[in-house]
N, C-alpha and C positions, 0 to 999 in steps of 0.2 A: 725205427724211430717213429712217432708219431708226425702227423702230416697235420699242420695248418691250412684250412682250404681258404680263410680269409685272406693269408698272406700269399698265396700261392695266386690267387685271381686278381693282386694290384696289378699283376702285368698281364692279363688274358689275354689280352692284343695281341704282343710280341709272340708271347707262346703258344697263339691258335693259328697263326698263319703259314707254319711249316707244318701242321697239323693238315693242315687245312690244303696244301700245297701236295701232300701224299695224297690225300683222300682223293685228291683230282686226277692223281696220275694210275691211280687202277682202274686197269681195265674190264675186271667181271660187272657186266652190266644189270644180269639179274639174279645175285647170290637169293640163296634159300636162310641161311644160319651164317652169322657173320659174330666176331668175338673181338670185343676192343679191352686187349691187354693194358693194364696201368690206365685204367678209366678214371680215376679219379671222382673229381665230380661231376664226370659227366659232359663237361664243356665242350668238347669234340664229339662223344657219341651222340648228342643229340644232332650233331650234323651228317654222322652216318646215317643215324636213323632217318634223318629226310633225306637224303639221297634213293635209300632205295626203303620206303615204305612199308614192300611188302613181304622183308625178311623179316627174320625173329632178330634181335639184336641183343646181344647178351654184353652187359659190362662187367670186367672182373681185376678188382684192385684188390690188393692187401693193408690196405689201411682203412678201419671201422668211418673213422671219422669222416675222410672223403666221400665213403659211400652214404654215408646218411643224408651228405647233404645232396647228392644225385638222386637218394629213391625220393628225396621231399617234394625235390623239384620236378624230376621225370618219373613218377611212379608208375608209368606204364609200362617200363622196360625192363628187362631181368636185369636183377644186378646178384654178383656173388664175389662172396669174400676169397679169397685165396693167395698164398705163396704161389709167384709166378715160376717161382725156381724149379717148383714140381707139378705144379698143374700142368692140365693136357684136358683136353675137351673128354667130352662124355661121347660125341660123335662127330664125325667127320665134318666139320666145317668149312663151308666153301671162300669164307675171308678171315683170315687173322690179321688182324690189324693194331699195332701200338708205335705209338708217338711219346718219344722217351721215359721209357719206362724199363726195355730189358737192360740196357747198360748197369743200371743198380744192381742188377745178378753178377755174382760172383762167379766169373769161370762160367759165360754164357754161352759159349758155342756149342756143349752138349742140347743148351736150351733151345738154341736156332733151330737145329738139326731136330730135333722132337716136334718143335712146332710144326716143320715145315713136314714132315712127313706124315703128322696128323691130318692133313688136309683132302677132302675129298678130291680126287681126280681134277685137272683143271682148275685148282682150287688158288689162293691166292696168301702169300707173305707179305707183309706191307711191314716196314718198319723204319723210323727215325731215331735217331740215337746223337745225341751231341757232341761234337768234336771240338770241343772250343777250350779241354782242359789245361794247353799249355799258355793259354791267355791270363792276363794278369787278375784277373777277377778271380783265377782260381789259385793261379801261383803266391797271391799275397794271403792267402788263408795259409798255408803250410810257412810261410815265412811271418804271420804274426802269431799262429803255434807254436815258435820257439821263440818267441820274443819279452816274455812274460814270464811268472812264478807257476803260470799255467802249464806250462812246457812238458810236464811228467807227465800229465793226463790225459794232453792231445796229441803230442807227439805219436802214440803208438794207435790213433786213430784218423791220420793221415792216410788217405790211399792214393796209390800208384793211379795213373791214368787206367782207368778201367775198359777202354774203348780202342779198339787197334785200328791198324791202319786200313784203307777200303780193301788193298789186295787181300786181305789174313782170310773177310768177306767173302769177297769173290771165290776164292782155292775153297773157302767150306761149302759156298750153296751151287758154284756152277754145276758139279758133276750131280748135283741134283735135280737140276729146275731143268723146265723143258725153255723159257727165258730167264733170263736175269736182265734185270735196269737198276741201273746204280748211279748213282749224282750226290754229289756236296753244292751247298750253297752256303755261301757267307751273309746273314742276314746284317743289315745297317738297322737297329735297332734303334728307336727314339725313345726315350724315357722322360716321362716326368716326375718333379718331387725329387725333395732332397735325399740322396747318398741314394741314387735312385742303385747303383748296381750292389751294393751292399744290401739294399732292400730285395730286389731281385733276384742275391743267392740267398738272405737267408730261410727261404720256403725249402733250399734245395741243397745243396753242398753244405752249405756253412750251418743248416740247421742240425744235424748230429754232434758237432762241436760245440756251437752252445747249448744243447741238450745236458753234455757232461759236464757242465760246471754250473756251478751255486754262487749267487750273488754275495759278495760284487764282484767276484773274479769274472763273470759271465759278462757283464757290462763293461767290464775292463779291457776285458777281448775282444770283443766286440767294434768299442771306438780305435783299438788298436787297429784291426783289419781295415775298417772305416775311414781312417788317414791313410793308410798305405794305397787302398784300391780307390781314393776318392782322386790321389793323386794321380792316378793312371787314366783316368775316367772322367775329368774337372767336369763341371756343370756350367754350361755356354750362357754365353746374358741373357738368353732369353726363355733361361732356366731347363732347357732340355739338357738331357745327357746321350750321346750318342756312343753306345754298348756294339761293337760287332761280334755276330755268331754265329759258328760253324758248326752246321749240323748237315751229318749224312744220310743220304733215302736206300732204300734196299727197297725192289718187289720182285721175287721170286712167283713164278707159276710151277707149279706141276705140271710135268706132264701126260 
């Protein structure tokens, strides 16, 4: 799908501070080559990159558009386009690091397992992935999918929760890592602006469903989802929206 970077940045806040919450908790203090998976645009790598200075920092997303607007803004830093599915470094990299981004992979635990073995010695896994899909913000997208004359064409683009439970985690990287750290947090989310969680998935989930449809059925959908999830969600008097979301850490070392 093609990726909005306008729509994706009304919420930067919410979704840089568990970003931003991983980058704190690794421990390699002076990586050499450091690689931030599902970069985007950028918004978090430039906070690796001032962390540690004096590594190379390479950002690598699969979407054109995202990157264009990170090399405008940071054009010091590598960026490169690729399928995360099958990318794998060129060399041993001593941080991989991504902030929800491998969940999108289909049948990701060959991808973990790839990454994490790519890593030079002592090398480090960082990764966040969201657990929040049995919340109503995602459960009213599959319930206003079938709600409508739209039904044939979204129905069969509905996906199953893509993210397993932490143990599935644990049983694939412990027998690997020389540690494992693993933690969930549930974030209390404050939004602003109206049908603020509606706005907040459609950068993400809900943006390949209105992808497939053509106006006005797309607009249809849309305020359909928008009543269902506004009502799970109201917006408080003093026009906040308070969103919780659960999202899991993984950091794997080698040993």
């Amino acid at each position: 799908m093609a990726w909005d970077p306008t729509q994706y940045l009304k919420f930067a806040g919410p979704r840089l501070r568990p970003a931003l919450d991983l980058l704190a908790h690794i421990e390699n203090e002076a990586p050499r080559l450091v690689y931030d998976l599902g970069a985007g645009a950028g918004n978090v790598t430039k906070f690796i990159a001032g962390r540690w200075p004096e590594a190379k920092i390479v950002g690598v997303d699969s979407s054109a558009e995202m990157l264009a607007k990170a090399k405008a803004e940071m054009p010091g830093l590598d960026w490169q386009q690729a399928d995360l599915a099958t990318w794998l470094p060129p060399q041993a990299p001593d941080v991989i690091y991504s902030n929800a981004a491998l969940h999108w992979i289909e049948g990701h635990a060959p991808v973990f397992v790839a990454l994490f073995n790519s890593l030079a010695p002592g090398g480090t896994f960082a990764v966040q992935i969201p657990r929040n899909f049995g919340a109503p913000s995602h459960t009213s997208m599959g319930e206003a999918a079938r709600m409508g004359p739209w039904r044939p064409i979204l129905e069969p683009l509905l996906r199953p929760a893509p993210v397993e439970e932490p143990a599935f985690y644990y049983n694939l990287l412990a027998p690997l890592a020389g540690k494992l750290d693993m933690w969930e947090t549930e974030y209390l989310q404050v939004l602003d602006g109206e049908h603020a969680v509606k706005e907040y998935t459609k950068s993400t989930w809900l943006s390949p469903l209105l992808a497939a449809l053509d106006e006005p059925m797309r607009s249809q959908f849309e305020d359909t989802y928008t009543r269902l999830v506004d009502a799970h969600y109201p917006r408080r008097p003093d026009g906040k929206t308070l969103f919780p979301f659960r999202r899991m850490f993984i950091i794997a070392t080698k040993g």
